[in-house]
N, CA, C and O atoms as a GROMACS GRO file, in nm:
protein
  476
    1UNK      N    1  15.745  -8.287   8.831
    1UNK     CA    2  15.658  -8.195   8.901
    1UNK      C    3  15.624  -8.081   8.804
    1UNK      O    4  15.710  -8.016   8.745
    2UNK      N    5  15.500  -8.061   8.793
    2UNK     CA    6  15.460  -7.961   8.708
    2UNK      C    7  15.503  -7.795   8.747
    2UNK      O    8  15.565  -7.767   8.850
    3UNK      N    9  15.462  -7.698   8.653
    3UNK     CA   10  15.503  -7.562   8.784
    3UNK      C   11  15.375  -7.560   8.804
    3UNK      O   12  15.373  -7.447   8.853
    4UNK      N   13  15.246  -7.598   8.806
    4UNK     CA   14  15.166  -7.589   8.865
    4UNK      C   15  15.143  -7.606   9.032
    4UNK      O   16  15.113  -7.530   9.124
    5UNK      N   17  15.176  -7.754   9.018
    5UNK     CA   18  15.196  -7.792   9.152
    5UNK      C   19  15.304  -7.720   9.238
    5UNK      O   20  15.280  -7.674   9.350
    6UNK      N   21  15.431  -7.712   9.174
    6UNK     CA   22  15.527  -7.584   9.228
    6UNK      C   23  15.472  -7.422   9.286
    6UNK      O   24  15.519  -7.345   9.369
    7UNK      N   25  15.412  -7.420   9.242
    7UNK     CA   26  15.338  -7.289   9.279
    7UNK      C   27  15.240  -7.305   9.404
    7UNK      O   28  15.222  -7.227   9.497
    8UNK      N   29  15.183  -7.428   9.379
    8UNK     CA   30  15.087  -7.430   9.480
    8UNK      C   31  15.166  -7.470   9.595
    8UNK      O   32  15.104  -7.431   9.694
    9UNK      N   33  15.263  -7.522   9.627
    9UNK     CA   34  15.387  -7.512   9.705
    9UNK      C   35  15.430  -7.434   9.789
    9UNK      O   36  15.455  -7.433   9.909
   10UNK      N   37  15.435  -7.357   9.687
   10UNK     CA   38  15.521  -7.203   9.732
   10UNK      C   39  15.407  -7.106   9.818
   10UNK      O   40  15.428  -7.042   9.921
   11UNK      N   41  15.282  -7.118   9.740
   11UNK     CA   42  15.176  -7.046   9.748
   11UNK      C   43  15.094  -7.048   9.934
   11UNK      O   44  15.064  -6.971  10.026
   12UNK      N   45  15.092  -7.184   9.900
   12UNK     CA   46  15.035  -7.274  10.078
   12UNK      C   47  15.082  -7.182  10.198
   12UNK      O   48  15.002  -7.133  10.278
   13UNK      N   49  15.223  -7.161  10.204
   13UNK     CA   50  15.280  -7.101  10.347
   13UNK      C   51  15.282  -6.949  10.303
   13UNK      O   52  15.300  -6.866  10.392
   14UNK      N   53  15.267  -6.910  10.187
   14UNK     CA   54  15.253  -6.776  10.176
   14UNK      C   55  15.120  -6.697  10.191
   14UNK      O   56  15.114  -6.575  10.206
   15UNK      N   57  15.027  -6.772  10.186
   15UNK     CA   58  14.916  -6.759  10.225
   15UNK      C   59  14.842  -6.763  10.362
   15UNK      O   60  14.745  -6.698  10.403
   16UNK      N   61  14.934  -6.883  10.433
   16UNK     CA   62  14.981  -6.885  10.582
   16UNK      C   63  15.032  -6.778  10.651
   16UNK      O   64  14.994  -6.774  10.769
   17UNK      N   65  15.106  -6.686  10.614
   17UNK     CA   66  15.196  -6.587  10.656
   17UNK      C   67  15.103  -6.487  10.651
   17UNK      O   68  15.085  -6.419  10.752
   18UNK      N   69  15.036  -6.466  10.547
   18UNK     CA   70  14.964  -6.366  10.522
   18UNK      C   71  14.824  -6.375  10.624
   18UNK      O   72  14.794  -6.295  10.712
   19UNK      N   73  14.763  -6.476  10.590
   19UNK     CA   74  14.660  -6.503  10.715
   19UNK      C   75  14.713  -6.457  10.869
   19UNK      O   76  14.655  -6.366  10.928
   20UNK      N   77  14.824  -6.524  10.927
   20UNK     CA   78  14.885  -6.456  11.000
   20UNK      C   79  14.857  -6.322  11.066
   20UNK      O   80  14.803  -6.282  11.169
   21UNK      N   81  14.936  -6.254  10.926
   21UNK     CA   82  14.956  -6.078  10.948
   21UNK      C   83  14.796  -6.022  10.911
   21UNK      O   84  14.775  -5.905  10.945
   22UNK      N   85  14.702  -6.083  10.857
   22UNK     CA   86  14.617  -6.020  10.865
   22UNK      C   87  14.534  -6.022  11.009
   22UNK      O   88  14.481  -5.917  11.044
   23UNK      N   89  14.524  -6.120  11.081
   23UNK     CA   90  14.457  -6.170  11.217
   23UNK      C   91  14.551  -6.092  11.321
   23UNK      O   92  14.492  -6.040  11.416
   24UNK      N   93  14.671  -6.079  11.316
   24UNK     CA   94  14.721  -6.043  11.444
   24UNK      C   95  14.859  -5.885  11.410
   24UNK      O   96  14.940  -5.832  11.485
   25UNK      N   97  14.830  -5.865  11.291
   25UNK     CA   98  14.863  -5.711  11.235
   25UNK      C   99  14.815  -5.614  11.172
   25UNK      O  100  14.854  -5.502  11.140
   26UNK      N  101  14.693  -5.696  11.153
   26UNK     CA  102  14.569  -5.634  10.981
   26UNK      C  103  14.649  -5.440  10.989
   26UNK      O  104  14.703  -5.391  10.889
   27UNK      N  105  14.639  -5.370  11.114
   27UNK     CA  106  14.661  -5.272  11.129
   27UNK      C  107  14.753  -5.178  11.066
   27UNK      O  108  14.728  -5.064  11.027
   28UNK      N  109  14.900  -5.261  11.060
   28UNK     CA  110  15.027  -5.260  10.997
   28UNK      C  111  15.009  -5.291  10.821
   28UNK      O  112  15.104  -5.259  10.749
   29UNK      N  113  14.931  -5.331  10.781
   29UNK     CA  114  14.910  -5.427  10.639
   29UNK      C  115  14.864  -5.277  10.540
   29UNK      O  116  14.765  -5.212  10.574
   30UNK      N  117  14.944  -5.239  10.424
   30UNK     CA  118  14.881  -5.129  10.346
   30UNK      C  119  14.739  -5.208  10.301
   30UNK      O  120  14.688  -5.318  10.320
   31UNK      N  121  14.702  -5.060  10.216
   31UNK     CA  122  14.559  -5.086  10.189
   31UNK      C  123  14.525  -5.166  10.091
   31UNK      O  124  14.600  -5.153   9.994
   32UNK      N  125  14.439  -5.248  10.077
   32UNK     CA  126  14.408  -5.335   9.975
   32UNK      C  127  14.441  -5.256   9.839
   32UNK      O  128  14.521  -5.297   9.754
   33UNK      N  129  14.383  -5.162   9.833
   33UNK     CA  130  14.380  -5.058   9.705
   33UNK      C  131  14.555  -5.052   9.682
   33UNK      O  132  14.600  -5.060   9.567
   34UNK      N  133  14.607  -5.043   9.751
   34UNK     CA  134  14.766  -5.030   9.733
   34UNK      C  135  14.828  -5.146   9.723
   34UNK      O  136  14.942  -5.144   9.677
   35UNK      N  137  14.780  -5.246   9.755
   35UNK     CA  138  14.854  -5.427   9.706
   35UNK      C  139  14.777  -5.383   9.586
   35UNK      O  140  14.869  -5.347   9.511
   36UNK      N  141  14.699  -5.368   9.540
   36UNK     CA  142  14.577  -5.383   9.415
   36UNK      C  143  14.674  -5.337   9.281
   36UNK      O  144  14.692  -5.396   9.174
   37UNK      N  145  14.728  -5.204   9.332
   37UNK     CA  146  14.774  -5.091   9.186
   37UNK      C  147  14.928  -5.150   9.174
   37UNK      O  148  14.993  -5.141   9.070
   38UNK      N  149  14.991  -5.230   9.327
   38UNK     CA  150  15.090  -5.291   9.286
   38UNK      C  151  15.098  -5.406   9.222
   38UNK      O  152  15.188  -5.417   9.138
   39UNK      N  153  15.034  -5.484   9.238
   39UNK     CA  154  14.997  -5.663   9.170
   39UNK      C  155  14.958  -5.570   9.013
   39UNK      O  156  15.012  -5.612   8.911
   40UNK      N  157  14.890  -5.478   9.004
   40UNK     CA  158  14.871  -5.503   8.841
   40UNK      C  159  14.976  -5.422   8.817
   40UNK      O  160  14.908  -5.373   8.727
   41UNK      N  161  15.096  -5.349   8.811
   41UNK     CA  162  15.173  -5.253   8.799
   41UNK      C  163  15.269  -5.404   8.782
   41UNK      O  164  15.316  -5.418   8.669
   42UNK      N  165  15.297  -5.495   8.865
   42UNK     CA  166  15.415  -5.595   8.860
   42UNK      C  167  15.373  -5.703   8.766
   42UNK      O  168  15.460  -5.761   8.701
   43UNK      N  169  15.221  -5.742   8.752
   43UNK     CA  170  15.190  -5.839   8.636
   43UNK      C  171  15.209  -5.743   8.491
   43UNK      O  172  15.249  -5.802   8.390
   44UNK      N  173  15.187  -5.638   8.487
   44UNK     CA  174  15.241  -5.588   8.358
   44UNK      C  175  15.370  -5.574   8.355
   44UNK      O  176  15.399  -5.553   8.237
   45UNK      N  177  15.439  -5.575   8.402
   45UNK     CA  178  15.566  -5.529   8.426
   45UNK      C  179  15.665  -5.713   8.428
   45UNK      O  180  15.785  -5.737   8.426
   46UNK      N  181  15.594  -5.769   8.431
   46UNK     CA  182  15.640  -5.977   8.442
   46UNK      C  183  15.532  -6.009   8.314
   46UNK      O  184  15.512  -6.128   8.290
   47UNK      N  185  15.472  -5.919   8.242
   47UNK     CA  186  15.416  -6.002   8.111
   47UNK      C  187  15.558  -5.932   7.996
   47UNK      O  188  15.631  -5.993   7.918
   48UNK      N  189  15.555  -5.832   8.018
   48UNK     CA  190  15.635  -5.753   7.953
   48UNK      C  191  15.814  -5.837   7.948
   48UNK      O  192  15.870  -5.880   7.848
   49UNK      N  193  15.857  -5.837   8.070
   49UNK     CA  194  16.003  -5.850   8.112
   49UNK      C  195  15.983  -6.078   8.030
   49UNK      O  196  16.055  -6.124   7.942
   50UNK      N  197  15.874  -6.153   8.100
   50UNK     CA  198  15.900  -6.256   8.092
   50UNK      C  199  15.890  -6.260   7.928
   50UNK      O  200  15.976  -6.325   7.869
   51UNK      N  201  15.798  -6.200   7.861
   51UNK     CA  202  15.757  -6.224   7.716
   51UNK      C  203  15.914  -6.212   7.648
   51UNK      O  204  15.971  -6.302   7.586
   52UNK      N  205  15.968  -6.075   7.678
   52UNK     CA  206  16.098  -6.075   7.643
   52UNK      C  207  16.238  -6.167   7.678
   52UNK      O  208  16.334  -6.181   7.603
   53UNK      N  209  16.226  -6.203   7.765
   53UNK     CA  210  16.327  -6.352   7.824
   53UNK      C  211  16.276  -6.509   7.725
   53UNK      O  212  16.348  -6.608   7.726
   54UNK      N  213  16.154  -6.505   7.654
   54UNK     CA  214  16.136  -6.620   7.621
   54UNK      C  215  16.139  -6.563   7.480
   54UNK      O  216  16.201  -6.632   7.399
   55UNK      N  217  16.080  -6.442   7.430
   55UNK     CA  218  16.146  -6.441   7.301
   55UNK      C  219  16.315  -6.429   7.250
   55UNK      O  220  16.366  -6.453   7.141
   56UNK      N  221  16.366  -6.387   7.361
   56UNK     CA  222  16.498  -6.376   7.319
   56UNK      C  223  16.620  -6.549   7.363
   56UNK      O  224  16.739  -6.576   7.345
   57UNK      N  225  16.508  -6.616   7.420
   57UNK     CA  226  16.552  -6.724   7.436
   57UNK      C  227  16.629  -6.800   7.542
   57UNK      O  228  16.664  -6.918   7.552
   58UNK      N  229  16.637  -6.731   7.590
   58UNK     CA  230  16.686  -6.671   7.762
   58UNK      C  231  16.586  -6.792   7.864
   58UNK      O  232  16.622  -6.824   7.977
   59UNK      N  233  16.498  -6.829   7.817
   59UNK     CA  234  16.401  -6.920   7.963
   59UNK      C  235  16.330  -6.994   7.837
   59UNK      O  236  16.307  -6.942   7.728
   60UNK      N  237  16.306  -7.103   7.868
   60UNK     CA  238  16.184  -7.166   7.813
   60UNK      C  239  16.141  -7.246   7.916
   60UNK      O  240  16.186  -7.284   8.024
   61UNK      N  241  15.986  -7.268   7.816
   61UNK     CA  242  15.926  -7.400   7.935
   61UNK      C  243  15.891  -7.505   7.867
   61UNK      O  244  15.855  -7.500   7.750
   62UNK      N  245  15.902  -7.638   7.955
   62UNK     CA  246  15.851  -7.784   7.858
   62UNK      C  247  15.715  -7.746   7.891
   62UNK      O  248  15.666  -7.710   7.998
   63UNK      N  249  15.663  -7.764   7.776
   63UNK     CA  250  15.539  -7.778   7.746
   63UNK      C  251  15.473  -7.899   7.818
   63UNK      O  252  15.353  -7.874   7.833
   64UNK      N  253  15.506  -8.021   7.869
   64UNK     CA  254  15.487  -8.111   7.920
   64UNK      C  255  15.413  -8.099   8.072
   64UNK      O  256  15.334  -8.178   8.124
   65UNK      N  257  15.486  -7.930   8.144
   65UNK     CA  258  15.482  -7.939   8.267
   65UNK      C  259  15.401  -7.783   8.314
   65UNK      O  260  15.398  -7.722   8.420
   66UNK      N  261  15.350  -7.762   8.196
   66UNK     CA  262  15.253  -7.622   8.220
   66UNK      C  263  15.135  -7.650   8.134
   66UNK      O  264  15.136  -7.729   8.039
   67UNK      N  265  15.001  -7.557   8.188
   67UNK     CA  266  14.884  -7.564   8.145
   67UNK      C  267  14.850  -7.542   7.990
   67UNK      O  268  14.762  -7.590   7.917
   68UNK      N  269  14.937  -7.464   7.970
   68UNK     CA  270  14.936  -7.426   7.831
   68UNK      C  271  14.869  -7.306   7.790
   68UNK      O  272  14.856  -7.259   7.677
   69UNK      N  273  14.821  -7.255   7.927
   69UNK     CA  274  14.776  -7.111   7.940
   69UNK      C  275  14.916  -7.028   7.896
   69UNK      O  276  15.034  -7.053   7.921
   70UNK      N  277  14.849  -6.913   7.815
   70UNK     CA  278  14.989  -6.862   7.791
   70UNK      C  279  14.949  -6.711   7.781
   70UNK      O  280  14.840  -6.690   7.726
   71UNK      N  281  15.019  -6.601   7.823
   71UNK     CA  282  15.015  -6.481   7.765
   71UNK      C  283  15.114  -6.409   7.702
   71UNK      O  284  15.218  -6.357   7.741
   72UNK      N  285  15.037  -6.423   7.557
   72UNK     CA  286  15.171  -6.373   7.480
   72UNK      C  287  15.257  -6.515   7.459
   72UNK      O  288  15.222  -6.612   7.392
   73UNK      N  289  15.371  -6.501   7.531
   73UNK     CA  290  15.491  -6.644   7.493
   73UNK      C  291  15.474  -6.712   7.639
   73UNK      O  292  15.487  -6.834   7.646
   74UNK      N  293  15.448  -6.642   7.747
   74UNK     CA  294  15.459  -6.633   7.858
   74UNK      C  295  15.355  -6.755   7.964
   74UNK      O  296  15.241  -6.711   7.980
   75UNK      N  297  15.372  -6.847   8.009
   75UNK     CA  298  15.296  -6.946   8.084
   75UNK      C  299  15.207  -6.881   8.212
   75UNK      O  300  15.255  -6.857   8.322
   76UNK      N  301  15.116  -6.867   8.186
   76UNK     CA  302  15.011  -6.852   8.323
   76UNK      C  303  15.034  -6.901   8.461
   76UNK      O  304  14.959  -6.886   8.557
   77UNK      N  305  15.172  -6.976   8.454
   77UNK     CA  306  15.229  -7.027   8.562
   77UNK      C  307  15.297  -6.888   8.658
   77UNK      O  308  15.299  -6.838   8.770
   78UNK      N  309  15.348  -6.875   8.517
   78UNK     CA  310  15.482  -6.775   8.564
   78UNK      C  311  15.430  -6.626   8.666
   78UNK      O  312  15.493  -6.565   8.752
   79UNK      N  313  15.286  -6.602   8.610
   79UNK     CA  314  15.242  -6.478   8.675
   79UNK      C  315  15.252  -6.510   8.905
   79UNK      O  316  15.266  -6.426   8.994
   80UNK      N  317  15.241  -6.624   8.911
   80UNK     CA  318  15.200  -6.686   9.058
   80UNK      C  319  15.320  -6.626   9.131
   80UNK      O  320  15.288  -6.591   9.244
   81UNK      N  321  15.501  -6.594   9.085
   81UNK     CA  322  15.568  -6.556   9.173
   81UNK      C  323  15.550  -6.472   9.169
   81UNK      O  324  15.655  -6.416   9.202
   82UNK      N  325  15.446  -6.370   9.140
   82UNK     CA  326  15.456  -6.189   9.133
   82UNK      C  327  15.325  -6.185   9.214
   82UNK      O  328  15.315  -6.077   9.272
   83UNK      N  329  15.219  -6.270   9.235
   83UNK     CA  330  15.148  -6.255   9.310
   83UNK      C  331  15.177  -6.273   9.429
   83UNK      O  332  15.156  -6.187   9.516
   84UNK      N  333  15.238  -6.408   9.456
   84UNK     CA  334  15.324  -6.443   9.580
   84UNK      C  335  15.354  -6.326   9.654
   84UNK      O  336  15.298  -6.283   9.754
   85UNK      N  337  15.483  -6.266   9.567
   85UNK     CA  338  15.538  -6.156   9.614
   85UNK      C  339  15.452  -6.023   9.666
   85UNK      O  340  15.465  -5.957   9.769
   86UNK      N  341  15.394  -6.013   9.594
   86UNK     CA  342  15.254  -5.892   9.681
   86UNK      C  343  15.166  -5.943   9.752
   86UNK      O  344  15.082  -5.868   9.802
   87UNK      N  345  15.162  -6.085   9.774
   87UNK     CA  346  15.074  -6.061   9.914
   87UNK      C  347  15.220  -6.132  10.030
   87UNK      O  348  15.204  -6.097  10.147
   88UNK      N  349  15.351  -6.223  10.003
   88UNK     CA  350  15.403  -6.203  10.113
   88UNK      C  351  15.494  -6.073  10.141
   88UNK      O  352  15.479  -6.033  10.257
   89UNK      N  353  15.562  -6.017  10.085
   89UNK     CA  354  15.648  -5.900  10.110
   89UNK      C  355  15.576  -5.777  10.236
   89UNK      O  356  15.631  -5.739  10.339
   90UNK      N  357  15.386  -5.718  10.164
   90UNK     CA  358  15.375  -5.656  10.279
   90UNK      C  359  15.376  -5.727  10.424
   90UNK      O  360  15.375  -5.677  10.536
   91UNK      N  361  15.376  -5.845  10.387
   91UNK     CA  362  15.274  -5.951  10.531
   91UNK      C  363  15.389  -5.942  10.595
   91UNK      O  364  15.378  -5.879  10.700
   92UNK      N  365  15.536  -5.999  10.563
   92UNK     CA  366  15.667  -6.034  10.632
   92UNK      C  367  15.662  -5.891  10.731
   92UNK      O  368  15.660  -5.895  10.854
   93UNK      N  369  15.658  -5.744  10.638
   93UNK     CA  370  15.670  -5.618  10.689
   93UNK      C  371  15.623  -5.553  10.798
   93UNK      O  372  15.664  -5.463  10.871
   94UNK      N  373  15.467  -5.664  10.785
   94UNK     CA  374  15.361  -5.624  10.923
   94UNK      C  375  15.418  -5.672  11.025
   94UNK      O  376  15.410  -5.617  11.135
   95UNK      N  377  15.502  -5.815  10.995
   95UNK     CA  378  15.509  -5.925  11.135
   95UNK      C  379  15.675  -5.825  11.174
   95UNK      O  380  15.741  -5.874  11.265
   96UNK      N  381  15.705  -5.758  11.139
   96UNK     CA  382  15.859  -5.742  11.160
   96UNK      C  383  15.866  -5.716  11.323
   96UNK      O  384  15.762  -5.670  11.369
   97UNK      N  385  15.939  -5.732  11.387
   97UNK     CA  386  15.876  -5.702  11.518
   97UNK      C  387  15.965  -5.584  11.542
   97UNK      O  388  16.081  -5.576  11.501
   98UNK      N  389  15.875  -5.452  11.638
   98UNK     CA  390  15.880  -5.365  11.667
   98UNK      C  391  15.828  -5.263  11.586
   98UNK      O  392  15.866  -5.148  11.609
   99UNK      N  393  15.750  -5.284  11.497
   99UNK     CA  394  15.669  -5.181  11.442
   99UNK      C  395  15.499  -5.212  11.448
   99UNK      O  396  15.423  -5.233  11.353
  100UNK      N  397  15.467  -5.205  11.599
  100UNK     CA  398  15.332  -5.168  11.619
  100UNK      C  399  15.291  -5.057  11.626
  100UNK      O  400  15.336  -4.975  11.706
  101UNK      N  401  15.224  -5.040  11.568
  101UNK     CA  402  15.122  -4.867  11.581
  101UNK      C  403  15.148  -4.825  11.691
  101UNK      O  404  15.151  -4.883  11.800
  102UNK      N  405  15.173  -4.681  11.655
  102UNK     CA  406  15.186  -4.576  11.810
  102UNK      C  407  15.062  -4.556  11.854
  102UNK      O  408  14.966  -4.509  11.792
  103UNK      N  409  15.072  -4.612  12.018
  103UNK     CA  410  14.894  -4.593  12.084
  103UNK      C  411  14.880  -4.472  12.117
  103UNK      O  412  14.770  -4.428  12.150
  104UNK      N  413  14.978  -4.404  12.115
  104UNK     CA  414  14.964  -4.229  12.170
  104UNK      C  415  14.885  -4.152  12.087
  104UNK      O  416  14.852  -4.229  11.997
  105UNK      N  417  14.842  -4.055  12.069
  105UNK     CA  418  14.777  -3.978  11.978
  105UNK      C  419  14.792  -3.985  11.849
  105UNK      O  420  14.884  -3.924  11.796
  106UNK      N  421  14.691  -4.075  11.763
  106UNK     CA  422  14.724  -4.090  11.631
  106UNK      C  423  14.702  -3.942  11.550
  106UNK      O  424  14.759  -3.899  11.450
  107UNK      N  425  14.587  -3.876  11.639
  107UNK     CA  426  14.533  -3.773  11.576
  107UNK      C  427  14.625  -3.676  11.526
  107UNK      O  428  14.613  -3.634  11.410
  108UNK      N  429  14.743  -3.625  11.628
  108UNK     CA  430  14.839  -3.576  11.600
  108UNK      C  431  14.970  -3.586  11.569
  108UNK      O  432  15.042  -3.638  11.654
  109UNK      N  433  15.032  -3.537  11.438
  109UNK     CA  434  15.160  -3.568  11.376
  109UNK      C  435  15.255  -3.550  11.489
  109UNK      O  436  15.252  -3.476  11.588
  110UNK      N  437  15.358  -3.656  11.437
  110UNK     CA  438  15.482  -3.648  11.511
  110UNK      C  439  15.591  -3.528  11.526
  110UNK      O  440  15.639  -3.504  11.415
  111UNK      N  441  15.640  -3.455  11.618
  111UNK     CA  442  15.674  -3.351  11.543
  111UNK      C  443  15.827  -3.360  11.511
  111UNK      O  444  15.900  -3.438  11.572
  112UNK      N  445  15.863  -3.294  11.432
  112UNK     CA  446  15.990  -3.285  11.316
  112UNK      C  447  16.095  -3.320  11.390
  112UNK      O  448  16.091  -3.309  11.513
  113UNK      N  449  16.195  -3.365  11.331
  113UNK     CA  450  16.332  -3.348  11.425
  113UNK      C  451  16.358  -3.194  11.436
  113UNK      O  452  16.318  -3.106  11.360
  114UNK      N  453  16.434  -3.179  11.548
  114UNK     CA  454  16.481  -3.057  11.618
  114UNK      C  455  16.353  -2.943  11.684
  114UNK      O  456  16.353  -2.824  11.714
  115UNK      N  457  16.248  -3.059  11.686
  115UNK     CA  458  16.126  -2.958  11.735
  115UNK      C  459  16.088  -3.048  11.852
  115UNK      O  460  16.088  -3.170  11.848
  116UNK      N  461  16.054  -2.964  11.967
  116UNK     CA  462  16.020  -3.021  12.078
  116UNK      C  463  15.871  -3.073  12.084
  116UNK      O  464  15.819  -3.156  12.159
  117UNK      N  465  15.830  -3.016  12.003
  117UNK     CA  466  15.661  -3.095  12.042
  117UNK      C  467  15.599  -2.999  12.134
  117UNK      O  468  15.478  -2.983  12.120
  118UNK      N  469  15.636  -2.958  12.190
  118UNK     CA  470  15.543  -2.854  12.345
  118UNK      C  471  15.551  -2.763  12.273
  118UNK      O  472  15.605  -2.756  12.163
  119UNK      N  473  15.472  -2.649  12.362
  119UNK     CA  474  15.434  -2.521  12.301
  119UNK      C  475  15.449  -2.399  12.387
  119UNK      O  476  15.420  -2.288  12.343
   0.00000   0.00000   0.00000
């Protein structure tokens, strides 16, 4: 099995999950702009960390079973569990149950502990 196909594996129900939380939590789900600055903040951060695991010898890959896309030392495969991870991690967070939006007054902040709220 290639990690290609491995990915697309993994990828299928994570994409499921996420469809999910977007149809019946979209509300709960941070902002695109904020998956956005995290996915490129964690692909630099997995070109960096993986480049170093394969130069120091720590991971390799058969060449047999990847595209041969590479960045740096690093297989174009490898970037798919860091995407994974930013789009399922917020999605799991939306579905968690008991954190639906408060229908009460969004307009106004919650007030502090040890403060009554009335006036």
């Amino acid at each position: 099995m290639t990690y290609l196909i491995l990915n697309i594996i993994f990828l299928i129900p994570i994409l499921a999950i996420a469809a999910w939380a977007y149809w019946t939590r979209s509300q709960l789900l941070p902002s695109r702009r904020a998956i956005g600055i995290t996915l490129i903040v964690l692909l630099l951060a997995t070109a960096v960390f993986d480049n170093v695991l394969i130069a120091a010898g720590i991971v390799d890959y058969n060449p047999d079973l990847i595209l041969g896309i590479r960045l740096a030392l690093a297989p174009i495969e490898d970037f798919a569990y860091t995407v994974g991870a930013c789009i399922l991690l917020p999605s799991l967070w939306a579905l968690v149950p008991g954190r639906a939006p408060n229908q009460e007054s969004s307009s106004s902040p919650a007030p502090h502990p040890g403060e009554s709220g009335g006036g």
